[in-house]
C-alpha positions as CSV (number, residue, x, y, z in Angstrom):
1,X,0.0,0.0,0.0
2,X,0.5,3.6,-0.4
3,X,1.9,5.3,2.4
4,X,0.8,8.9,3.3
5,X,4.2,10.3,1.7
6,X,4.0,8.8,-1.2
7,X,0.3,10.1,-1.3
8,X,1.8,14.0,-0.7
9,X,4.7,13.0,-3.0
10,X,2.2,12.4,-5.8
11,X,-0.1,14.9,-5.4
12,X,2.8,17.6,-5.7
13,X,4.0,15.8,-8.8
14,X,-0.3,16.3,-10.1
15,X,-0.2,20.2,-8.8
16,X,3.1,21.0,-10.7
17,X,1.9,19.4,-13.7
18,X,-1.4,21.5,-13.7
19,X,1.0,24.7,-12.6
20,X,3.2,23.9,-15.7
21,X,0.3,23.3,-17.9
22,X,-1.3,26.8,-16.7
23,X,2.2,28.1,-17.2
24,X,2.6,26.6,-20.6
25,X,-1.2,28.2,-21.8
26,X,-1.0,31.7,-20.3
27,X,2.2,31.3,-22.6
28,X,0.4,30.7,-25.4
29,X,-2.2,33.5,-24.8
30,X,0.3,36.1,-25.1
31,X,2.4,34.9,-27.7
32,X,-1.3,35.3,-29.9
33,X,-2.0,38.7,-28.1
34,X,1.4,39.8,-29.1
35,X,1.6,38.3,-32.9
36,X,-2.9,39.7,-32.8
37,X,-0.9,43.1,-31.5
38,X,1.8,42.7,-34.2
39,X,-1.2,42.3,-36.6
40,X,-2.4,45.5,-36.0
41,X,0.6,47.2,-35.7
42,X,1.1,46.5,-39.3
43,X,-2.0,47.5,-40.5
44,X,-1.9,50.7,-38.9
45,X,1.6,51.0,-40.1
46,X,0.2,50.0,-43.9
47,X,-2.1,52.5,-43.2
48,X,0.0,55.6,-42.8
49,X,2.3,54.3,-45.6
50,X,-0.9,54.6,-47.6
51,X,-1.1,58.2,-46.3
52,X,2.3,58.9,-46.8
53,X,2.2,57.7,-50.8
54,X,-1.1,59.7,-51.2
55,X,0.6,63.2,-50.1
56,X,3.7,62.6,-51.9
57,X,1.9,62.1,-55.0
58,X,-0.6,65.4,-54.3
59,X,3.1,67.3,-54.1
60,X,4.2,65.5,-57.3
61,X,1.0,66.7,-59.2
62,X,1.3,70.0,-57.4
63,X,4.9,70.8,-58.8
64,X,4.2,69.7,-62.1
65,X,1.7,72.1,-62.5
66,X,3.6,74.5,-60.9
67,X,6.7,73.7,-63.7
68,X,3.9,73.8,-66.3
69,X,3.1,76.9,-65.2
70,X,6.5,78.4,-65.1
71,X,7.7,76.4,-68.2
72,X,5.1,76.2,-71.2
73,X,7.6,74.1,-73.0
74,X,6.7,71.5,-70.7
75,X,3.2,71.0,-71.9
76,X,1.3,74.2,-69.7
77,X,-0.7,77.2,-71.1
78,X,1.1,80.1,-71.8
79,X,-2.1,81.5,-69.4
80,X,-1.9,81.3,-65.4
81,X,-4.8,79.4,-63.7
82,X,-6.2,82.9,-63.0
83,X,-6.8,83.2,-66.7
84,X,-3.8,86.7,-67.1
85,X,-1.6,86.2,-69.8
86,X,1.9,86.1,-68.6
87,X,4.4,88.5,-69.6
């Protein structure tokens, strides 16, 4: 039979399973939080890129019209936006 320490002795061995299997799952929980986390710190990343690309390319149509305007040569009107002929 079973004495009482063996008892004890085995019912530690049971907790620090469970403890190690609690362990081991909260592990898991915040590797997906952080990679969930990651997830939508690239979106919002993607996001701002996509901000980014849309200003720059407001500034690129912006000085092109500005060198049109300067420069009929490269395909302007020899008129300003305000309709005055330039001199």
């Amino acid at each position: 039979m079973l004495t009482v320490a063996s008892y004890g002795s085995a019912i530690l061995v049971v907790v620090t399973l469970v403890v190690k299997l609690f362990h081991l799952v909260n592990a898991i929980q915040i590797l997906i939080l952080k990679l969930y986390c990651l997830e939508d710190w690239v979106k919002e990343a993607e996001e701002q890129n996509s901000l980014w690309r849309q200003s720059l390319r407001m500034m690129e149509e912006r000085l092109v019209r500005l060198e049109r305007q300067v420069d009929p040569t490269l395909g302007g009107s020899p008129f300003l936006s305000s309709g005055r002929e330039r001199t």
